[in-house]
N, C-alpha and C positions, 0 to 999 in steps of 0.2 A: 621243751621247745626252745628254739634258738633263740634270740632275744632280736635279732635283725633278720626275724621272720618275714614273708611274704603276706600281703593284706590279705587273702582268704585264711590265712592260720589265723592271721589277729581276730578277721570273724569268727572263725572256730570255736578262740577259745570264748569269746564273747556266748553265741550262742550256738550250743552243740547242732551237725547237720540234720539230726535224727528230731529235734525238739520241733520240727516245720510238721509233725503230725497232727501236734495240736493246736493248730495254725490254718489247716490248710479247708477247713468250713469259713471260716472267719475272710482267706486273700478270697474264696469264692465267691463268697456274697458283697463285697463291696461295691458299693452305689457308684462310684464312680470310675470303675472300670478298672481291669488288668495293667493301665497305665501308672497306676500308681501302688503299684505292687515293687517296694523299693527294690534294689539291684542286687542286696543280699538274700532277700528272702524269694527273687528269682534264683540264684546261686545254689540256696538249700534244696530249692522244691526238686531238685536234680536229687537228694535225697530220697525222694519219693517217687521217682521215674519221670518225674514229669519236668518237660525241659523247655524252655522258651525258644521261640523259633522267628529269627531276625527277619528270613524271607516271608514269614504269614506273620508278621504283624497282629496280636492281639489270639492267635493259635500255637498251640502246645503242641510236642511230640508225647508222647506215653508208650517206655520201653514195660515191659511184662517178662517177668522172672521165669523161665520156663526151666529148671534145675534136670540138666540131661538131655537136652529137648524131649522129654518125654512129657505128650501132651493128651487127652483123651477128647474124643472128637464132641461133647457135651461144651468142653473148656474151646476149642476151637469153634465153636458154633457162637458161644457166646462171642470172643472177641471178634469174630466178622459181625454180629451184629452191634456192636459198639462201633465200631469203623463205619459200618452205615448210616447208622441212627444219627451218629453224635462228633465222626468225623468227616474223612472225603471220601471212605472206602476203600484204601487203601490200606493193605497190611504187607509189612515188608520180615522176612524172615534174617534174622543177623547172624555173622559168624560166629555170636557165643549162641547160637541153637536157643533164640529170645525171638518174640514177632513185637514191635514196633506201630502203634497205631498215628494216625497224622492229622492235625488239624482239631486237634481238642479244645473247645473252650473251657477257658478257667472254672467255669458256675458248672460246670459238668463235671467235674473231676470227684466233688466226694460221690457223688453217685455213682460213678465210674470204678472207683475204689468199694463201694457196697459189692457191684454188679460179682468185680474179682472172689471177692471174699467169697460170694456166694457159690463158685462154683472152682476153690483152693488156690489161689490163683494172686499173686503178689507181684504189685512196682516196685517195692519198698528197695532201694539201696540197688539200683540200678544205674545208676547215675553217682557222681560224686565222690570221694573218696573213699569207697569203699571195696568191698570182696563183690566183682561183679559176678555173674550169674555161672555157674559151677560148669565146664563143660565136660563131656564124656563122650562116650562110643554111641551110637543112634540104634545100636541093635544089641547092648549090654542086655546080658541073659537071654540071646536069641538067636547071636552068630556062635554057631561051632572055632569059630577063631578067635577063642580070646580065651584067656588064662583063667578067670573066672568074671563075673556080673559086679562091676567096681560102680554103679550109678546108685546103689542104697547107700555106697559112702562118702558119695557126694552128697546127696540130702544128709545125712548125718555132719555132716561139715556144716552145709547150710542154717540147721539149726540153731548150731553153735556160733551162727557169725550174725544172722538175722535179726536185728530191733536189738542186740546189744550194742550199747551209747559207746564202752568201752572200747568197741573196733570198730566204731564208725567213724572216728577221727585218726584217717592215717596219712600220711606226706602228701601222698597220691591213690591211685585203684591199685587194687590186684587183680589180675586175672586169674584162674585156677585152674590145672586139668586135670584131672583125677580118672586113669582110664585103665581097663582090663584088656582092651582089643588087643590083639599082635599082624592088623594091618594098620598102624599108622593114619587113622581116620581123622582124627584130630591133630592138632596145631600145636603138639605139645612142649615141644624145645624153642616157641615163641611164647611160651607163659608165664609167668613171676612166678608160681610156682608148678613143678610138672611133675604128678606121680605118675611111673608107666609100670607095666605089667614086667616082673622078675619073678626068677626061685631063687629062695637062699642057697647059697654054697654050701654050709654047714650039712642041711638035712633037705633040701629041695625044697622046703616051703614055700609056696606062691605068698606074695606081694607086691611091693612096690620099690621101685631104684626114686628115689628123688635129685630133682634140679632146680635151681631155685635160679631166678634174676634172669630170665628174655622178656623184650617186651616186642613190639613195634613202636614208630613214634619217636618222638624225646633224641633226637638224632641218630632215628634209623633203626633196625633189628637190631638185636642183640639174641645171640644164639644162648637159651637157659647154661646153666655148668654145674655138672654132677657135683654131688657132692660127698658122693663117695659112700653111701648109706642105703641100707635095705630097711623098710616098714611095714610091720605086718599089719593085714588089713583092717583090723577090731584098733590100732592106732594111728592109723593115718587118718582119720580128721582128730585127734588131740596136737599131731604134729604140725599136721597145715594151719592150725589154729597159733600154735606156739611160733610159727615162720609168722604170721598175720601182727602176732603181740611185739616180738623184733621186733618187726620194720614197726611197726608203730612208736615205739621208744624209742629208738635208732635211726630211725630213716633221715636224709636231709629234707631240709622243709623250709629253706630259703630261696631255692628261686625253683619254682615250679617246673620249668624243663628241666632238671636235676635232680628230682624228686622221687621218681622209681626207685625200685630194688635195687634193679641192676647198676646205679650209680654208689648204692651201702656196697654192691658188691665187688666194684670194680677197684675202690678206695679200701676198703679191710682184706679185699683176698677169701678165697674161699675157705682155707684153713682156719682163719680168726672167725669168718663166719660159722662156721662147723664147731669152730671150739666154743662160743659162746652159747651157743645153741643147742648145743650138748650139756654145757651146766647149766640152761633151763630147761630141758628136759629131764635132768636128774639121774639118770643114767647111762651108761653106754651104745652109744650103737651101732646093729648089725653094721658090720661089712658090707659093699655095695653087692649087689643079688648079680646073676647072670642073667642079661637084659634077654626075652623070649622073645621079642619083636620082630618078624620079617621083617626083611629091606622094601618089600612093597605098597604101595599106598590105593586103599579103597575107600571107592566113597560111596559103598554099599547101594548104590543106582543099581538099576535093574529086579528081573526076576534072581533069589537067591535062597538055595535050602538055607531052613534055619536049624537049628540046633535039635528040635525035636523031629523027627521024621517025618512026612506029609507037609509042614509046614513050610509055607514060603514067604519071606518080602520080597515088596516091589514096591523099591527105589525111584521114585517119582522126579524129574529133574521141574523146579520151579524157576527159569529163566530169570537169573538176579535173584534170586530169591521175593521178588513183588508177586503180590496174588491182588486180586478184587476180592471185596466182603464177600461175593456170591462162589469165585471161586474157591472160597476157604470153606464155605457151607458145602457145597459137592464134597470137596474135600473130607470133610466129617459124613458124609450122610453115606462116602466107598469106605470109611474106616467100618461104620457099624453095621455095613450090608454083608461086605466079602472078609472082614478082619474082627477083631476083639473091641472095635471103640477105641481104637485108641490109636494114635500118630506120635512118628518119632521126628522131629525136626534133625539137619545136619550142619554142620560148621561150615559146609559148604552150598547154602542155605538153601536146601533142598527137603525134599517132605518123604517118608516111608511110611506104606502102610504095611502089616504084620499079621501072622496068624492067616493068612489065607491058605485056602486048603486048595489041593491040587485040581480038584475036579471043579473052583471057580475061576480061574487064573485065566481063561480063554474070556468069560463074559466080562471079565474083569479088564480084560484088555480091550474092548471094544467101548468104553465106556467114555461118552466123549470127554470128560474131564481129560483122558490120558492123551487125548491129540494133543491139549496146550502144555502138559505136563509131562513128556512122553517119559516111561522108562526105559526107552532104548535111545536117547539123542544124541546128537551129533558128540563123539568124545571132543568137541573144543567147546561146544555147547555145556557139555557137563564140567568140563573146566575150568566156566566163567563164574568168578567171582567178583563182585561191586560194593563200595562202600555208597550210603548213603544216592551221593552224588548232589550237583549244586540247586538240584530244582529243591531241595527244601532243607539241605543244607550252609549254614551262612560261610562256613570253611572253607567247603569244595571250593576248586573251581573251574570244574568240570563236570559235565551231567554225565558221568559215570555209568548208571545204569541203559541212559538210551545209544551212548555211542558205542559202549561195552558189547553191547547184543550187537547190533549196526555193525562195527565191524569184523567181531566172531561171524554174523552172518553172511558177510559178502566175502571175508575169507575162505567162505565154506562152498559158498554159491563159485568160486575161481577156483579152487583147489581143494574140490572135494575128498582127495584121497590125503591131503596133508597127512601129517605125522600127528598122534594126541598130544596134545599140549596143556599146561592150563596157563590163564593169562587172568591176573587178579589187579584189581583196578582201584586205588584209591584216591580220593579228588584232591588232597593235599595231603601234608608232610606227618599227619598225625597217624596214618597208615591204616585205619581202620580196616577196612579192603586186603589186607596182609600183602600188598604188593612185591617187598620182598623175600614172599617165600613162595612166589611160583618161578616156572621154567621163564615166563615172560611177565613182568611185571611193568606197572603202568604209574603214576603220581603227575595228578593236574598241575598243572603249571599256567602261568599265560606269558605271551610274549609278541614281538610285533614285528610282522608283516606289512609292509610299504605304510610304514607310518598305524598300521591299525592292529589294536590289541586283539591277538585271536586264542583261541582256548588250546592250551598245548601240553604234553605230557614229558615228563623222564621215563625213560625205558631201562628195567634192569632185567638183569638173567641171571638163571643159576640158583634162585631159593628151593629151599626146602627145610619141612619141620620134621622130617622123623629119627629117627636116631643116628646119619647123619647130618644131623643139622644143620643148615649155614643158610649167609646171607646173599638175598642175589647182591651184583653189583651194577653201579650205572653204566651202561654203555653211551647214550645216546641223552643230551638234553636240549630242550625249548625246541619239540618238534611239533609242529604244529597238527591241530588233530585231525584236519583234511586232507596229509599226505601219507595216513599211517598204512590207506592202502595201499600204496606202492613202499613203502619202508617195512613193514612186517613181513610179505615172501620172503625178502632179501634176510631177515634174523633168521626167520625162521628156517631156511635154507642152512644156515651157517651155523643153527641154534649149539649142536654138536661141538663144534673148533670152538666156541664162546665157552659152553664149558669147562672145557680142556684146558686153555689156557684163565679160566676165573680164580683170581685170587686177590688178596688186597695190594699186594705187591705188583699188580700188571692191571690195576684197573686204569690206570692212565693210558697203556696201549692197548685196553680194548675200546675205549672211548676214543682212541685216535682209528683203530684197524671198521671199526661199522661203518662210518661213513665213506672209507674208502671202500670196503666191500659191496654197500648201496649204491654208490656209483658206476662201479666195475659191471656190479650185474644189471641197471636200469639201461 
């Protein structure tokens, strides 16, 4: 570690983030309340998913590990009823395919922690410097479109990185995708590290191409970068593991926005990374694979055969990804009627169910859960994405999720036939919401209006994560959030000529050419 490290390292190495497990009966029962639960051992308990929350005062967030979003409607039945019982009720589904519970008290948490265990089910290192929660395809081993079922080697990763002390102190998070699809369902050229679906050149063998160093955040996307390597599937969690032990030895760790991968990667070059990484792995490796990926991107919404014949999902769209505790119990109670028990969450925090057979698919559609959840919804509907937002985030600073719908809705309610788009929403610069990797991206801002601070956004265009990857750029800043609908027809109008000309080199005349094109056409 650097010697003029950052004061979370200095906590680190004082007390490792993992060591708050046997801690965390002891901050629950104190007599004198969550206030004096010091500022560190708030810090760690983010080791444990569970996170302190500036706007609920004396209430906890609690992130839940869901590896794949693969979740089975027993496990979702329990967490709607902890949101009940012991929160507000609310569960919110996140774009690593995790659900989110709100409003926890401290004295509730080891119970909370029992409830998980009882039914396989982990916070543990969801939060804090660690390997966040593994994402994948939501229909590994289900969609006929994918190279083979990569979500058993995401748990197989998980293993390897879970309640070991050794990886739990790194610069900053990882994020991981580890995925077989070949439609681009996941976010994978925005991840620290991205296994996607290849054949080797040599003999066709399926595997994986790796990318190591995207993030969001930390000043903006950064698009992952090949690294020029093919990994066969029985080793790609030994090598996601050996990229995790790098950046842990290597990573910078002096000033926290600095502290990603893609800052080791941007400083060494991918070649010095590849070469060092190659003599801890111990041997040579494959040549990069030949990428199998369609150019097209699905977010497996709707009815869709699955891989087995007779069998279908249906792609449930959860508006923001928020549900109520009740509607997560329907939700389990159409997994174990019409499907196998079991639910796939999406990055695009949306819910499948699977395994439904042809001849239930009609009563299955009439069931009113599917009015709030429709699987046919509006495509701009299906394209909203939301971080958090400010109602109970202290970041934001924008309520993300209600103006998000709000104005998808009233663009839909004016111009129903628009063009599909998605429009991803994050309430500040940390990007959660992945803002710049939709067609339209959003980032809360505030700014003022005749003397008065109003809630306002940047506007960028042009993201996308699949294999070509890149970042949107800013067109438009400190627009305030009650003229967005007269300011969105006019992008979206022009969304086409914005891409065409998006590059980094011309982002200063497309931040000049929008306002004049909003003028021209209001």
């Amino acid at each position: 570690m650097h010697d003029d490290a950052n004061s979370i390292e200095t906590l680190k190495v004082e007390r490792n983030g993992l060591s708050i497990r046997e801690k965390v009966d002891q901050l629950s029962a104190q007599h004198d309340g969550w206030e004096t639960i010091d500022e560190w051992d708030r810090e760690r308990l983010k080791w444990m998913g569970v996170f302190f929350r500036k706007l609920t005062p004396g209430l906890f967030m609690m992130r839940v590990r869901i590896t794949a979003g693969q979740v089975t409607a027993v496990q979702m039945r329990s967490l709607a009823e902890i949101a009940r019982r012991l929160g507000n009720g609310v569960l919110d589904i996140t774009t690593r395919q995790q659900v989110q519970i709100r409003s926890i008290g401290i004295k509730d948490v080891p119970g909370i922690l029992k409830t998980l265990a009882e039914v396989n089910l982990t916070s543990l290192q969801t939060g804090g410097d660690n390997v966040r929660n593994i994402t994948s395809c939501a229909l590994a081993g289900l969609t006929p479109l994918e190279l083979f079922d990569a979500s058993s080697i995401g748990r197989r990763f998980t293993e390897k990185i879970l309640g070991n002390p050794t990886l739990a102190n790194l610069p900053r998070k990882i994020n991981v995708d580890i995925t077989g699809c070949l439609e681009n369902c996941t976010h994978s050229e925005s991840q620290d590290i991205a296994m996607t679906p290849a054949l080797r050149k040599s003999d066709g063998e399926p595997g994986f191409n790796v990318a190591v160093g995207g993030k969001m955040g930390s000043g903006g996307m950064t698009v992952a970068r090949p690294l020029g390597i093919f990994v066969e599937p029985r080793d790609a969690p030994l090598l996601a593991t050996e990229i995790v032990r790098l950046f842990s030895d290597e990573g910078f760790r002096k000033q926290r926005n600095q502290a990603r991968l893609a800052f080791l990667l941007e400083e060494w070059g991918v070649e010095r990374f590849k070469a060092i990484l190659e003599t801890r792995w111990g041997r040579s490796f494959d040549s990069e694979g030949t990428d199998t990926r369609l150019s097209r991107h699905n977010d497996h919404l709707g009815i869709q055969p699955q891989m087995k014949l007779g069998l279908y999902s249906v792609g449930l769209c959860v508006p923001t990804g928020r549900m109520a505790s009740e509607q997560a119990n329907e939700l389990a109670r159409l997994a174990e009627v019409y499907g196998s028990g079991e639910i796939r969450l999406t990055t695009g925090q949306n819910a499948i169910l699977f395994n439904v057979t042809e001849d239930r698919l009609d009563d299955l559609i009439t069931e009113p859960l599917l009015e709030q959840f429709s699987p046919n919804p509006h495509q701009n509907i299906a394209g909203l994405v939301t971080c958090t937002g400010s109602d109970y985030c202290s970041l934001a600073l924008v309520d993300t999720k209600r103006v998000g719908r709000w104005i998808t809705e009233e663009l839909i309610k004016q111009y129903p036939k628009t063009q599909p788009i998605t429009m991803y929403w994050s309430g500040c610069p940390a990007g959660c919401g992945n803002h710049q990797a939709a067609d339209i991206g959003f980032q809360g801002i505030r700014t003022k209006v005749d003397e008065k601070v109003v809630d306002a956004v940047q506007i960028f265009v042009g993201g996308r994560t699949d294999n070509q990857g890149r970042s949107g750029v800013r067109i438009m800043d400190l627009i305030p959030v009650d003229t967005l609908e007269d300011i969105l027809p006019v992008i979206i109008k022009h969304l086409e000529l914005l891409k065409q000309v998006q590059r980094k080199s011309k982002a200063e005349k497309l931040v000049l050419m929008v306002p004049a094109m909003t003028q021209d056409s209001l």
